[in-house]
Biopython code that builds the backbone (N, CA, C, O; Angstrom):
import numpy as np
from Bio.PDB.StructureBuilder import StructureBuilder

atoms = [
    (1, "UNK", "N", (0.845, -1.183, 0.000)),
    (1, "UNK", "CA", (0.000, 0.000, 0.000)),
    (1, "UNK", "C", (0.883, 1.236, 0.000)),
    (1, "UNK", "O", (1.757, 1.219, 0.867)),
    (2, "UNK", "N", (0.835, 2.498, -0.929)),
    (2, "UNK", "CA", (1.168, 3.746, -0.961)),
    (2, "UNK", "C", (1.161, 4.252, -0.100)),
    (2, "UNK", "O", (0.065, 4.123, 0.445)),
    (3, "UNK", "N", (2.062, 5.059, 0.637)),
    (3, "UNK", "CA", (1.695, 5.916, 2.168)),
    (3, "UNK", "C", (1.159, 6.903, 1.280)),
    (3, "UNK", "O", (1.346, 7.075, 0.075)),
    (4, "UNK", "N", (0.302, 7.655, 2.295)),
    (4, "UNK", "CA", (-0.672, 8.831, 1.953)),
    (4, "UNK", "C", (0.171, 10.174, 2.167)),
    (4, "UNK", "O", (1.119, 10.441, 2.906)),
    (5, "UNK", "N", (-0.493, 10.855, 1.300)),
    (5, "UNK", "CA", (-0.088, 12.402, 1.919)),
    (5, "UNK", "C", (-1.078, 13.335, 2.399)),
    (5, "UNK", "O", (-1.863, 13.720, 1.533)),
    (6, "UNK", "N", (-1.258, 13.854, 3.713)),
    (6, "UNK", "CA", (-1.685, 14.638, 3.850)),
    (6, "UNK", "C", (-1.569, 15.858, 3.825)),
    (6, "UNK", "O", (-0.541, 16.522, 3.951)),
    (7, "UNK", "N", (-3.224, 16.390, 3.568)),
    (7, "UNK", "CA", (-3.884, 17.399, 3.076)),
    (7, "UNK", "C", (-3.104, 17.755, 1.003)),
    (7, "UNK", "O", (-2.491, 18.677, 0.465)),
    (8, "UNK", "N", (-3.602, 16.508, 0.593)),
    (8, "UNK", "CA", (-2.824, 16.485, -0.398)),
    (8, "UNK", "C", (-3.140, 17.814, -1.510)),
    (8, "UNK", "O", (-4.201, 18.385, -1.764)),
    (9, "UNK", "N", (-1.766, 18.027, -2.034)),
    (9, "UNK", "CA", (-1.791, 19.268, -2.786)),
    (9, "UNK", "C", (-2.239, 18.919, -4.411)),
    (9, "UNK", "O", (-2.196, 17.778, -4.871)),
    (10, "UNK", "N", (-2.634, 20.011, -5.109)),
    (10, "UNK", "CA", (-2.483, 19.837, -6.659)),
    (10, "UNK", "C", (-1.421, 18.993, -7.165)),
    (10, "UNK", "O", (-0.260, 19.132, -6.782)),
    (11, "UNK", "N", (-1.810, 18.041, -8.092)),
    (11, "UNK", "CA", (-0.449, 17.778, -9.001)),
    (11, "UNK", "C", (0.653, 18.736, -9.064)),
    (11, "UNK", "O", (0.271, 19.864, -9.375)),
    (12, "UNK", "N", (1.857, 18.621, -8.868)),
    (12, "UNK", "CA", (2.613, 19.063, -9.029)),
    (12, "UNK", "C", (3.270, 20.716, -7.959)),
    (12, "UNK", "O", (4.188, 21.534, -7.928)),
    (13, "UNK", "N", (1.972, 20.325, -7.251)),
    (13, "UNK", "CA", (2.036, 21.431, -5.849)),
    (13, "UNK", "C", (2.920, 21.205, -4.723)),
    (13, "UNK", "O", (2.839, 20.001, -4.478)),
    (14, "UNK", "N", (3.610, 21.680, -4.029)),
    (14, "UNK", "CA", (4.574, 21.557, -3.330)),
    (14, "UNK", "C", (3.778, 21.303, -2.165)),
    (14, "UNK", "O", (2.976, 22.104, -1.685)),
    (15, "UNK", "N", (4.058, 20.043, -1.687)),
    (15, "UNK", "CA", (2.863, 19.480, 0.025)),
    (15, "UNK", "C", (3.426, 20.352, 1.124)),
    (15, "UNK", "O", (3.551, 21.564, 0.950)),
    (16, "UNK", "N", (3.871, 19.572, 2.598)),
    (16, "UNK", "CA", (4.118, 20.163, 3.534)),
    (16, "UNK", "C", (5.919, 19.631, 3.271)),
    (16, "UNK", "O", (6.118, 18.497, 2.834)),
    (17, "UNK", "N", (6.935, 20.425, 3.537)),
    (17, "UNK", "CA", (8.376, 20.691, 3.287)),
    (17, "UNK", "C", (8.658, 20.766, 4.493)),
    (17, "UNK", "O", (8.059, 21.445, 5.328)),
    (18, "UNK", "N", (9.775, 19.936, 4.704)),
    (18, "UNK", "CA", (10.668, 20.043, 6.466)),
    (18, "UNK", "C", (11.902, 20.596, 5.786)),
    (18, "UNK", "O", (12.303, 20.034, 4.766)),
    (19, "UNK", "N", (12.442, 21.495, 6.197)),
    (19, "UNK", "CA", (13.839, 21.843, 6.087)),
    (19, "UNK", "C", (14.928, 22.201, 7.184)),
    (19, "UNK", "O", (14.692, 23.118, 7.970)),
    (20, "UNK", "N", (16.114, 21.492, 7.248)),
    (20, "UNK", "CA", (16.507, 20.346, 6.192)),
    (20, "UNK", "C", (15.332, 18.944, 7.014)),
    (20, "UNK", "O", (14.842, 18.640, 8.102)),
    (21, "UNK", "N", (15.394, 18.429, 5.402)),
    (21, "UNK", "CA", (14.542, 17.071, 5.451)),
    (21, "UNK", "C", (15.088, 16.025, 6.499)),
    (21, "UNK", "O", (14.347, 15.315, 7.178)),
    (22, "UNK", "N", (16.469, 16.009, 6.558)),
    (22, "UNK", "CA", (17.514, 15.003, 7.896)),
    (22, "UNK", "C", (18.757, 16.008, 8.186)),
    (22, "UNK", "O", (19.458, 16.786, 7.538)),
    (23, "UNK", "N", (18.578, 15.340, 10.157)),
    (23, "UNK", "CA", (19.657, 15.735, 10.498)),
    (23, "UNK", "C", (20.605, 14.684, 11.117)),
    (23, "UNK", "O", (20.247, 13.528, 11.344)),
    (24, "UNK", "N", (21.978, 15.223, 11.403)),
    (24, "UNK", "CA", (23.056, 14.167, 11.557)),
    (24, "UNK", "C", (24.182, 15.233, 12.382)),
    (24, "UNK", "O", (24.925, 16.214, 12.353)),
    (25, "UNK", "N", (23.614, 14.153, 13.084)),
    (25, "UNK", "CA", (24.469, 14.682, 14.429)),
    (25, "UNK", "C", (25.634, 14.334, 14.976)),
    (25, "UNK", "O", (25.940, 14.458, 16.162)),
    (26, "UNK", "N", (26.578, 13.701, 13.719)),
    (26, "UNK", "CA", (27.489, 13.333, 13.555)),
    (26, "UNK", "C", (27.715, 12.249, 15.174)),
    (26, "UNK", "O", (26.818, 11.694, 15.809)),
    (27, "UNK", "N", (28.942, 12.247, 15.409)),
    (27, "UNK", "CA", (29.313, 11.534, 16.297)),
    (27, "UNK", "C", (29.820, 11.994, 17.957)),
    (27, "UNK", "O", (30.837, 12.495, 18.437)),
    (28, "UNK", "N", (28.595, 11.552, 18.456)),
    (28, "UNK", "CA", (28.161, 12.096, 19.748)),
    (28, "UNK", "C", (29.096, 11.094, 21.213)),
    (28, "UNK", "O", (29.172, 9.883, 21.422)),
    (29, "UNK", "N", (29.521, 11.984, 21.773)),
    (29, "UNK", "CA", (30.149, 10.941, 23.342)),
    (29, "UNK", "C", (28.980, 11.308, 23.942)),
    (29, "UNK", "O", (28.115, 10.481, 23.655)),
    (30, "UNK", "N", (28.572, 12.161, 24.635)),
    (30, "UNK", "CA", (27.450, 12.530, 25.406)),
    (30, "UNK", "C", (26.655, 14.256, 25.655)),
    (30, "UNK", "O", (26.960, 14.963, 24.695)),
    (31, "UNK", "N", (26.188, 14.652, 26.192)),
    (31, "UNK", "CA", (25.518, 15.517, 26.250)),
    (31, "UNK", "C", (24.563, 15.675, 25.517)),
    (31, "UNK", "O", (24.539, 14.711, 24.753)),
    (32, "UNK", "N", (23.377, 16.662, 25.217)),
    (32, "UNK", "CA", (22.234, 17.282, 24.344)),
    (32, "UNK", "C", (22.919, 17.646, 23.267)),
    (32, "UNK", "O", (23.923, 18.353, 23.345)),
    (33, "UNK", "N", (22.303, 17.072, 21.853)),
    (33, "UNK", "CA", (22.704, 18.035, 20.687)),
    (33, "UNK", "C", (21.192, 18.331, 20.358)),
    (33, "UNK", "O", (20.315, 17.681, 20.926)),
    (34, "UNK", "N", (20.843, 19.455, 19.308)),
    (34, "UNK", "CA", (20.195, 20.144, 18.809)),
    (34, "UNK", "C", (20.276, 20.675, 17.831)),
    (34, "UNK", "O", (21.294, 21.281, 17.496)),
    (35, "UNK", "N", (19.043, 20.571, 16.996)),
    (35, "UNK", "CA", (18.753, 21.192, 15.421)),
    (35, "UNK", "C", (17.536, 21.464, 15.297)),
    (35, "UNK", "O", (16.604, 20.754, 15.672)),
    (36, "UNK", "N", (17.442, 22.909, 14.558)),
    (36, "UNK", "CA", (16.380, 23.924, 14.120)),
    (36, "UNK", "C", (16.099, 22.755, 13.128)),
    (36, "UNK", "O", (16.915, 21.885, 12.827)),
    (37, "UNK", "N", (14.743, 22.872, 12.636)),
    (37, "UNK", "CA", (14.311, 22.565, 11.195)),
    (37, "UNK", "C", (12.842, 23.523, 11.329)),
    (37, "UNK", "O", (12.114, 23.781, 12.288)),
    (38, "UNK", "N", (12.803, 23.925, 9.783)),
    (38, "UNK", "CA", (11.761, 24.728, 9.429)),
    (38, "UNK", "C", (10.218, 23.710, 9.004)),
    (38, "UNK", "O", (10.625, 22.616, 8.615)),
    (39, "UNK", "N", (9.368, 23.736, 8.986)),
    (39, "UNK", "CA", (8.182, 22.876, 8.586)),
    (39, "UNK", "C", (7.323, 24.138, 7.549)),
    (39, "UNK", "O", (6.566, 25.012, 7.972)),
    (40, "UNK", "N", (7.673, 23.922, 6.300)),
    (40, "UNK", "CA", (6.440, 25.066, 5.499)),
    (40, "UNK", "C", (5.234, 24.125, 5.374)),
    (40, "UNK", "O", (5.375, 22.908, 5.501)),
    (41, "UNK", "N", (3.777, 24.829, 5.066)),
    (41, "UNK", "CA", (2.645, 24.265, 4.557)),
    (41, "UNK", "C", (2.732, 24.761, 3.104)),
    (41, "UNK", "O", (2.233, 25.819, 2.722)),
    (42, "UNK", "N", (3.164, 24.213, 2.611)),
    (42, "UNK", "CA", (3.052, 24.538, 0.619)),
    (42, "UNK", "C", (1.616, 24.006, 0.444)),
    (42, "UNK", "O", (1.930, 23.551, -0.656)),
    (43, "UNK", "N", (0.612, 23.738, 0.527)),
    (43, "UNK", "CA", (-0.600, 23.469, -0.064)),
    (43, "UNK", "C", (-1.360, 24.567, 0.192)),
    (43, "UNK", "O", (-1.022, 25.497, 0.925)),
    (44, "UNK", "N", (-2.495, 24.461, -0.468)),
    (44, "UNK", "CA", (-3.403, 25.334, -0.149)),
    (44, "UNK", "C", (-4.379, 25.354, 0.742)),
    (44, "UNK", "O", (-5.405, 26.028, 0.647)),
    (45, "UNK", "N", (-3.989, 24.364, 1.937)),
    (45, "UNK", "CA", (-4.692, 24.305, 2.438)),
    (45, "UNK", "C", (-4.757, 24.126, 3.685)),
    (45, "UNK", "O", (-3.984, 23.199, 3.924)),
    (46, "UNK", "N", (-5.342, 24.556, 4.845)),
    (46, "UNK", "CA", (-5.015, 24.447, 6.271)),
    (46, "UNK", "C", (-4.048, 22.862, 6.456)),
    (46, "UNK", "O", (-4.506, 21.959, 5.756)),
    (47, "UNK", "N", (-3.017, 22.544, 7.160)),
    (47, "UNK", "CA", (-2.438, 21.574, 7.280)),
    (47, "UNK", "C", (-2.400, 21.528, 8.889)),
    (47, "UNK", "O", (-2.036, 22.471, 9.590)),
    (48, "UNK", "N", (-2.829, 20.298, 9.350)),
    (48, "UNK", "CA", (-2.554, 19.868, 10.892)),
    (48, "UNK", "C", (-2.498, 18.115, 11.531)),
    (48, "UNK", "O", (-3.158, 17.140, 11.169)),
    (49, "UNK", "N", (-1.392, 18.244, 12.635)),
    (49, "UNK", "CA", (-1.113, 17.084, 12.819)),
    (49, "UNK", "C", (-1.435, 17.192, 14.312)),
    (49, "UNK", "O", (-1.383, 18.148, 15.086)),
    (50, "UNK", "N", (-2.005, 15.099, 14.573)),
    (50, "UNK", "CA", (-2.283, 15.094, 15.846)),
    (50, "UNK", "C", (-1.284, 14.544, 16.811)),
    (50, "UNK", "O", (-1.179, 14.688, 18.029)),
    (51, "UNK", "N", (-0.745, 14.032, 16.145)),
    (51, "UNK", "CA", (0.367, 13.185, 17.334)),
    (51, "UNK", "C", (1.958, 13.433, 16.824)),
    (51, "UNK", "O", (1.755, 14.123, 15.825)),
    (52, "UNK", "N", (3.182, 13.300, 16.907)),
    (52, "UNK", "CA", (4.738, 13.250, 16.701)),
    (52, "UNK", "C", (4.487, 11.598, 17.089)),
    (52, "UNK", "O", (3.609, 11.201, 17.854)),
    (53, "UNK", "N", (5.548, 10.679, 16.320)),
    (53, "UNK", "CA", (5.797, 9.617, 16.936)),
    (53, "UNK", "C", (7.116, 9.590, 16.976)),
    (53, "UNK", "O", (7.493, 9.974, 15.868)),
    (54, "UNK", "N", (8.453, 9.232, 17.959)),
    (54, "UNK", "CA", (9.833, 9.293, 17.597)),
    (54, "UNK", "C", (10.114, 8.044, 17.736)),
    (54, "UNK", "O", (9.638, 7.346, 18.631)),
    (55, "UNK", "N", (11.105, 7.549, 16.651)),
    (55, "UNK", "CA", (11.327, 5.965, 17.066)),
    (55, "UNK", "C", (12.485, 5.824, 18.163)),
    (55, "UNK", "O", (12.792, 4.676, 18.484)),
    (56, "UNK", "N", (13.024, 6.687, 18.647)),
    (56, "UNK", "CA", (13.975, 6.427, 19.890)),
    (56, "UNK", "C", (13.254, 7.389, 20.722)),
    (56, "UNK", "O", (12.670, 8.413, 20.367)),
    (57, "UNK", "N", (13.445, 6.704, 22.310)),
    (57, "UNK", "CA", (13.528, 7.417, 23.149)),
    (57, "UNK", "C", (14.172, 8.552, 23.587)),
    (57, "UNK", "O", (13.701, 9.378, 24.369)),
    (58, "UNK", "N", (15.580, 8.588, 22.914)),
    (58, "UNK", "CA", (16.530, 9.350, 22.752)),
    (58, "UNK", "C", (16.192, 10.648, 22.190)),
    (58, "UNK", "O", (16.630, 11.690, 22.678)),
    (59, "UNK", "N", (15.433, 10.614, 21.186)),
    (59, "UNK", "CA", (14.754, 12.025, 20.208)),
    (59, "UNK", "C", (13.381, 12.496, 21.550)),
    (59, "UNK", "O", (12.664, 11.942, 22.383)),
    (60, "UNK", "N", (13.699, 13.925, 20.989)),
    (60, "UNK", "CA", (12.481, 14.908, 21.334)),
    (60, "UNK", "C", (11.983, 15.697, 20.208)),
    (60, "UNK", "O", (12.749, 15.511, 19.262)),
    (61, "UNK", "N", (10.975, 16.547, 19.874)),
    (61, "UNK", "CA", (10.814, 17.113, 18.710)),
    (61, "UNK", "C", (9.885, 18.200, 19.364)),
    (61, "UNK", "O", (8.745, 17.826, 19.638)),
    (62, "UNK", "N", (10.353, 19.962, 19.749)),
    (62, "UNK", "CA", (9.271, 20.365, 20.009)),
    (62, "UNK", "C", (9.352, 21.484, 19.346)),
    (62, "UNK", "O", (10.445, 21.909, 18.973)),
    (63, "UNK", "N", (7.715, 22.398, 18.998)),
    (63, "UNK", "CA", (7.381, 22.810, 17.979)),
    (63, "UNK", "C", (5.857, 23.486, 18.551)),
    (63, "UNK", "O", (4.983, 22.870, 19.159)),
    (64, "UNK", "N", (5.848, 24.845, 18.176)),
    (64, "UNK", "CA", (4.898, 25.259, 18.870)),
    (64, "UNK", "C", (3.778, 25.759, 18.403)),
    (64, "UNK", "O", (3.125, 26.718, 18.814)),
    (65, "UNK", "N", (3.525, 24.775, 17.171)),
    (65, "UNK", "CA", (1.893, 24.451, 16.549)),
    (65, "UNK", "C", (1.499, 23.358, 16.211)),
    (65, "UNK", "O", (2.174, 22.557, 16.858)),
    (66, "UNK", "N", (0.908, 22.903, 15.674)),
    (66, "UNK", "CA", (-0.047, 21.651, 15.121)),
    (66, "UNK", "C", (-0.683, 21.819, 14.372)),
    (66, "UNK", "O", (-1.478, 20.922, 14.090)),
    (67, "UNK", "N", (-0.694, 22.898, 13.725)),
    (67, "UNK", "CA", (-1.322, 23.297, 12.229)),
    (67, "UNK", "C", (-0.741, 24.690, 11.681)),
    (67, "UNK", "O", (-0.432, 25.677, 12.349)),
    (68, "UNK", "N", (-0.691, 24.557, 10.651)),
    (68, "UNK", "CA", (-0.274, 25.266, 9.845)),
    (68, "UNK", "C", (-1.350, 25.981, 8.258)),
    (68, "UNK", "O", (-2.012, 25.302, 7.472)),
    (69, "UNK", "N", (-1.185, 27.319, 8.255)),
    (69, "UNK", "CA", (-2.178, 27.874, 7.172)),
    (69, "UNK", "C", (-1.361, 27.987, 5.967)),
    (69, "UNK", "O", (-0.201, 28.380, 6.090)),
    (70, "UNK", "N", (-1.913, 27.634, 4.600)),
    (70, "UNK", "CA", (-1.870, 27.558, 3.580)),
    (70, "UNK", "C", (-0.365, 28.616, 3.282)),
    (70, "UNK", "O", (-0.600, 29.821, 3.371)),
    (71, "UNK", "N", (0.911, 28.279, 2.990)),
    (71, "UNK", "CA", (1.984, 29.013, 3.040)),
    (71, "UNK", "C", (2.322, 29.227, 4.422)),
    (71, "UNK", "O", (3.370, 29.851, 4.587)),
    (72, "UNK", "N", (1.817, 28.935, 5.267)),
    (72, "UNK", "CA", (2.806, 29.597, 6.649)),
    (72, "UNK", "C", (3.819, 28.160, 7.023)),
    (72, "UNK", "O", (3.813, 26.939, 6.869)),
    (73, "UNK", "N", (4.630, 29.224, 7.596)),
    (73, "UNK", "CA", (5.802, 28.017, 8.022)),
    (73, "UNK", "C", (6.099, 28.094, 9.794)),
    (73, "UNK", "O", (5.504, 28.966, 10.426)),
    (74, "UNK", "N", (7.020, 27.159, 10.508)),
    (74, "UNK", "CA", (7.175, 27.139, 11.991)),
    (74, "UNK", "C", (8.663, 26.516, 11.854)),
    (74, "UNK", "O", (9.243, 25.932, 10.939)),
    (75, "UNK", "N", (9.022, 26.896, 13.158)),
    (75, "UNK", "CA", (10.201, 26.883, 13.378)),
    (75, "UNK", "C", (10.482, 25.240, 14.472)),
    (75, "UNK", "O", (9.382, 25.184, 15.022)),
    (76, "UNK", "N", (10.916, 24.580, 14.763)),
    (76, "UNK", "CA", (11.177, 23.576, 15.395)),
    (76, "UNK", "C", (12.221, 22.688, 15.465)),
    (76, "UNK", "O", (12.804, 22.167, 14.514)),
    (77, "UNK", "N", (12.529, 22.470, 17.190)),
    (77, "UNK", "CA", (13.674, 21.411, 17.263)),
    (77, "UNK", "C", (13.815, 19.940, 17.923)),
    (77, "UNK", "O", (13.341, 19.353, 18.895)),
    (78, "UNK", "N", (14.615, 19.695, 16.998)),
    (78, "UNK", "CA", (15.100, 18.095, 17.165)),
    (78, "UNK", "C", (16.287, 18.091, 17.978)),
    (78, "UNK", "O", (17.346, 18.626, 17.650)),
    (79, "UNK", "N", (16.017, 17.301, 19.344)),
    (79, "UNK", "CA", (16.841, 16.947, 20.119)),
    (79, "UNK", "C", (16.945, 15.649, 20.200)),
    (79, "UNK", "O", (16.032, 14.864, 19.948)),
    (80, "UNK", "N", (18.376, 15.275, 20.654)),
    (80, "UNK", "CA", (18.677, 13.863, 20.761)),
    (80, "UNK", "C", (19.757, 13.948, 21.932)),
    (80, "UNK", "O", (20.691, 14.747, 22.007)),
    (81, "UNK", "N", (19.350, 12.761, 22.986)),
    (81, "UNK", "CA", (19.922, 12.702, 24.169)),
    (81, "UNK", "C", (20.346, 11.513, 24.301)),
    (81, "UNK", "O", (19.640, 10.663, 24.843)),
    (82, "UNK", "N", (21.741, 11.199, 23.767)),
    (82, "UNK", "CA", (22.132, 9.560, 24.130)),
    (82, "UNK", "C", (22.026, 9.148, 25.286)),
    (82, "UNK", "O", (21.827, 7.933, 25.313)),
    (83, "UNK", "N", (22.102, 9.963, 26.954)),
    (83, "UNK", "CA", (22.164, 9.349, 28.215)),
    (83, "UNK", "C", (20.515, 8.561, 28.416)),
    (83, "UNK", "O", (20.340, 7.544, 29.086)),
    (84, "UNK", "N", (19.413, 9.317, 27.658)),
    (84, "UNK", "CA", (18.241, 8.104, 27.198)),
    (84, "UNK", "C", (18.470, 6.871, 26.666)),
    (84, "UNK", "O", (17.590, 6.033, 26.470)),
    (85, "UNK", "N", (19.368, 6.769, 26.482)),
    (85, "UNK", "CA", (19.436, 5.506, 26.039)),
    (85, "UNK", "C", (21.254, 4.741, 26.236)),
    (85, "UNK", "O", (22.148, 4.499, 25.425)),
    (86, "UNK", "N", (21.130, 4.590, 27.602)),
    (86, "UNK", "CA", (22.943, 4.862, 28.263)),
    (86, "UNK", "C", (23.243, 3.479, 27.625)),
    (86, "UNK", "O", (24.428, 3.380, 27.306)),
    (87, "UNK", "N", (22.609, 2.561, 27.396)),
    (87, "UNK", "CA", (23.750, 0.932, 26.865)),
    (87, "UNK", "C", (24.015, 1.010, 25.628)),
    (87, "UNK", "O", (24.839, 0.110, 25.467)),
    (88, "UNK", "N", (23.850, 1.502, 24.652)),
    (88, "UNK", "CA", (23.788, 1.762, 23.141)),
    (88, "UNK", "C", (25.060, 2.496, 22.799)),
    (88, "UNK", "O", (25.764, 3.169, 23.552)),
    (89, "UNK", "N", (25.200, 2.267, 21.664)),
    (89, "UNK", "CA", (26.413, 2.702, 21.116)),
    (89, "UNK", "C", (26.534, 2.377, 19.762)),
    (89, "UNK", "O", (25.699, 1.577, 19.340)),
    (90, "UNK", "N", (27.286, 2.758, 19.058)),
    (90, "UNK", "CA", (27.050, 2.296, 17.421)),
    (90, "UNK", "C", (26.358, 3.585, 16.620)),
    (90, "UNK", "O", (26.188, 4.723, 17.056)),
    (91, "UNK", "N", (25.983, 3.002, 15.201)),
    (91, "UNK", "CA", (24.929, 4.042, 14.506)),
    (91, "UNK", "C", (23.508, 4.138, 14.506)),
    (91, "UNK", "O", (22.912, 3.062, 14.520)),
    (92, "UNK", "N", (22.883, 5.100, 14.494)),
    (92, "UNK", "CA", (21.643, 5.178, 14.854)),
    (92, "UNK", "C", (20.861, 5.636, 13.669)),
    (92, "UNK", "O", (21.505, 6.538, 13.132)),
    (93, "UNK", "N", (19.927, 5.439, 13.135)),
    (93, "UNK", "CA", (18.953, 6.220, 12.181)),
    (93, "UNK", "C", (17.807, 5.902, 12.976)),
    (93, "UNK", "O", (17.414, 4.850, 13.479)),
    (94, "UNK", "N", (17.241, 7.412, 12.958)),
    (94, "UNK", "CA", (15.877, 7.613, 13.702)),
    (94, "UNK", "C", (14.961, 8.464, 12.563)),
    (94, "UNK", "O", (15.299, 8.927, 11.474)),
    (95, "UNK", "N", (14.021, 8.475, 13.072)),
    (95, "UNK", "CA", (12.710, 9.339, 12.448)),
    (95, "UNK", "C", (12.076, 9.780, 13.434)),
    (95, "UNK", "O", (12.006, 9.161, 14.496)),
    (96, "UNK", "N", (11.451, 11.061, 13.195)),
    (96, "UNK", "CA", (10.547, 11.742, 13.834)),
    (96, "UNK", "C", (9.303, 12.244, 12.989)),
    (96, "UNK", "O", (9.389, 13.357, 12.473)),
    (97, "UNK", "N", (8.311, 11.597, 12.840)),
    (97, "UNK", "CA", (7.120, 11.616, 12.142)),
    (97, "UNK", "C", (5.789, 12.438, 12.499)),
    (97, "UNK", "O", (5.549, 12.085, 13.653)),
    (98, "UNK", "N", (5.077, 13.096, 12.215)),
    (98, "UNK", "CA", (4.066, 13.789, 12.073)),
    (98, "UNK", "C", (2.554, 13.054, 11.495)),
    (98, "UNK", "O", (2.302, 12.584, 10.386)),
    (99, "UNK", "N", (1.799, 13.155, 12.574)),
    (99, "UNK", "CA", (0.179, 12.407, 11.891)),
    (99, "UNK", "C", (-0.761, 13.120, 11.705)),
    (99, "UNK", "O", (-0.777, 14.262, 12.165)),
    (100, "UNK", "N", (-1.579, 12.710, 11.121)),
    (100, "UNK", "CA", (-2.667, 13.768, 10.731)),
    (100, "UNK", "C", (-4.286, 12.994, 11.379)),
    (100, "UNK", "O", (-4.310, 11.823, 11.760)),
    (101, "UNK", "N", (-5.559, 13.925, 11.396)),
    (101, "UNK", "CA", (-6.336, 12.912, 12.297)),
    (101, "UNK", "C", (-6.495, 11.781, 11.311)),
    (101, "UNK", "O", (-7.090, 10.763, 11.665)),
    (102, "UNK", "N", (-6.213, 11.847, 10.617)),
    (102, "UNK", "CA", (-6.652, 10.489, 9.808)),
    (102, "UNK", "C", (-5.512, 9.100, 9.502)),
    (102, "UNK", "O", (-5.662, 8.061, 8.859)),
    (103, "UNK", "N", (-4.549, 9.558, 10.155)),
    (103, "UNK", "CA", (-3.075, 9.107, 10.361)),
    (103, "UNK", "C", (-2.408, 8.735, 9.591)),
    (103, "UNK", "O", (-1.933, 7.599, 9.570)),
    (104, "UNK", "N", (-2.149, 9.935, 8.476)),
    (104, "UNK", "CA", (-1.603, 10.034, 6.996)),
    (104, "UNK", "C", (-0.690, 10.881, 7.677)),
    (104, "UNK", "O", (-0.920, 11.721, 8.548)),
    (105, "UNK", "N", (0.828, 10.390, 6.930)),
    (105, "UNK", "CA", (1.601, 11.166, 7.222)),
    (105, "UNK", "C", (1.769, 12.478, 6.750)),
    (105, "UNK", "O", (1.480, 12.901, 5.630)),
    (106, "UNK", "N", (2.268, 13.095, 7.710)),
    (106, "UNK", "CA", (1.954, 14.923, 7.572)),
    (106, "UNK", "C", (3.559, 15.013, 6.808)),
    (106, "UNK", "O", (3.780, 15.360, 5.648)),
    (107, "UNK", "N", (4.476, 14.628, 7.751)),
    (107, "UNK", "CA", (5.994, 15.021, 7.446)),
    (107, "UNK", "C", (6.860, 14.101, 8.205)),
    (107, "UNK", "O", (6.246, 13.422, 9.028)),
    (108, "UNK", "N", (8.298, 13.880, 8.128)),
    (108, "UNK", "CA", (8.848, 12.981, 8.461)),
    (108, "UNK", "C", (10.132, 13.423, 8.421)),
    (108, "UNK", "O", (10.581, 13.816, 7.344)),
    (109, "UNK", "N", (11.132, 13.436, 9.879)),
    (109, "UNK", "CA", (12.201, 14.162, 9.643)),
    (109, "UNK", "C", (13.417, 12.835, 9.722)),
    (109, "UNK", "O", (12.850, 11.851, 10.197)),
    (110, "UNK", "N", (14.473, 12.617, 9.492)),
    (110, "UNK", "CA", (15.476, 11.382, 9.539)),
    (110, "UNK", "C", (16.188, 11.651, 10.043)),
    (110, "UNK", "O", (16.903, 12.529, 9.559)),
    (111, "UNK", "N", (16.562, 11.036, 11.535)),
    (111, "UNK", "CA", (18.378, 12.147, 11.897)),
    (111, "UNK", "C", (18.927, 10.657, 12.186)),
    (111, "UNK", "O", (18.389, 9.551, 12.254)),
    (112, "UNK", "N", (20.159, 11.105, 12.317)),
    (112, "UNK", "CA", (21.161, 10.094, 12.397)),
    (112, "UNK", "C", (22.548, 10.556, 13.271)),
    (112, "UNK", "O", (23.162, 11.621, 13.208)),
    (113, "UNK", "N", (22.744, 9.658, 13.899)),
    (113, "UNK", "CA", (23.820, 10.106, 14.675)),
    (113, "UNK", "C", (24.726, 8.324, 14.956)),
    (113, "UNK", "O", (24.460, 7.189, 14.560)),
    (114, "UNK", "N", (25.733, 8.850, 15.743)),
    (114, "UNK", "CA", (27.018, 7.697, 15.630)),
    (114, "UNK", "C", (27.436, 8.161, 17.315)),
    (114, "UNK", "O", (28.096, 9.160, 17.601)),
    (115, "UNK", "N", (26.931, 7.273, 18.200)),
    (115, "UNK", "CA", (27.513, 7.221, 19.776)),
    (115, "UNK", "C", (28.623, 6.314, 19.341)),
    (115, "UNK", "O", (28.828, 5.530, 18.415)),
    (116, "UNK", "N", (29.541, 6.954, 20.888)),
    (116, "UNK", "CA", (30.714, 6.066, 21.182)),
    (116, "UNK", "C", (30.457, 5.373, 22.141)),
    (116, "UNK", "O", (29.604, 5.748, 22.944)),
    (117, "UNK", "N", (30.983, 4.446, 22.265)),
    (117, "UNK", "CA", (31.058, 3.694, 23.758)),
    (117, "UNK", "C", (31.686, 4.558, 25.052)),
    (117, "UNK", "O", (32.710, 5.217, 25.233)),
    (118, "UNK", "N", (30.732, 4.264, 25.703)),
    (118, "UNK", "CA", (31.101, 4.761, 27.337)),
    (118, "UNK", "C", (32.354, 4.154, 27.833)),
    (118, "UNK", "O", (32.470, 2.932, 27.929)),
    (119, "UNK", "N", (33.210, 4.908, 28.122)),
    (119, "UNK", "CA", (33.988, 4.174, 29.256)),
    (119, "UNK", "C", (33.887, 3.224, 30.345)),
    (119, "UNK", "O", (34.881, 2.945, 31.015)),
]
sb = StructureBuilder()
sb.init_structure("model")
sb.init_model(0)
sb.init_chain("A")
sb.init_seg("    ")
for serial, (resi, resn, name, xyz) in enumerate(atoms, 1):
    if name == "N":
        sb.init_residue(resn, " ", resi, " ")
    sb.init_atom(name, np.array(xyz, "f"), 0.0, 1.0, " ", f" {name:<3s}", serial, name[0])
structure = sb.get_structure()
């Protein structure tokens, strides 16, 4: 099955845009890292999401709307906290996803990062 897009735009209309689309947080020993990403609504049409899902515990994603009007954009950040997740080590690819009430994906951000082993 096709994943959906929500609040889908015209052919050839620009949907909802995360910028940048992934982040990479290169290679982390410990502490908080952090990244801005922009979220535009390119459709024409009111855009809103009900839930974030993050696949690590490690990610946070906060952002201070849930909908967005036809061209408006928001500002929001992606945090990632390896001490959430203290036995791990290695490379990581995560997602931080956006739902809509109908639970079509709104937007979908990819970060990636590379822990070291703890001492």
């Amino acid at each position: 099955m096709k994943p959906q897009t929500a609040a889908a735009a015209p052919t050839g209309a620009p949907a909802v845009v995360v910028s940048p689309t992934a982040v990479d947080f290169g290679t982390v020993d410990k502490g908080v890292r952090s990244a801005e990403v922009t979220v535009t609504n390119g459709t024409p049409n009111l855009v809103s999401w009900r839930r974030v899902e993050l696949s690590c515990e490690c990610l946070s994603f906060n952002i201070k709307t849930t909908r967005l009007e036809a061209g408006q954009e928001a500002k929001g950040v992606v945090e990632f906290d390896p001490a959430r997740e203290p036995d791990f080590s290695g490379s990581l690819m995560m997602t931080v996803t956006a739902f809509d009430q109908m639970n079509a994906v709104v937007f979908t951000i990819e970060v990636t990062a590379l822990v070291r082993p703890r001492p």
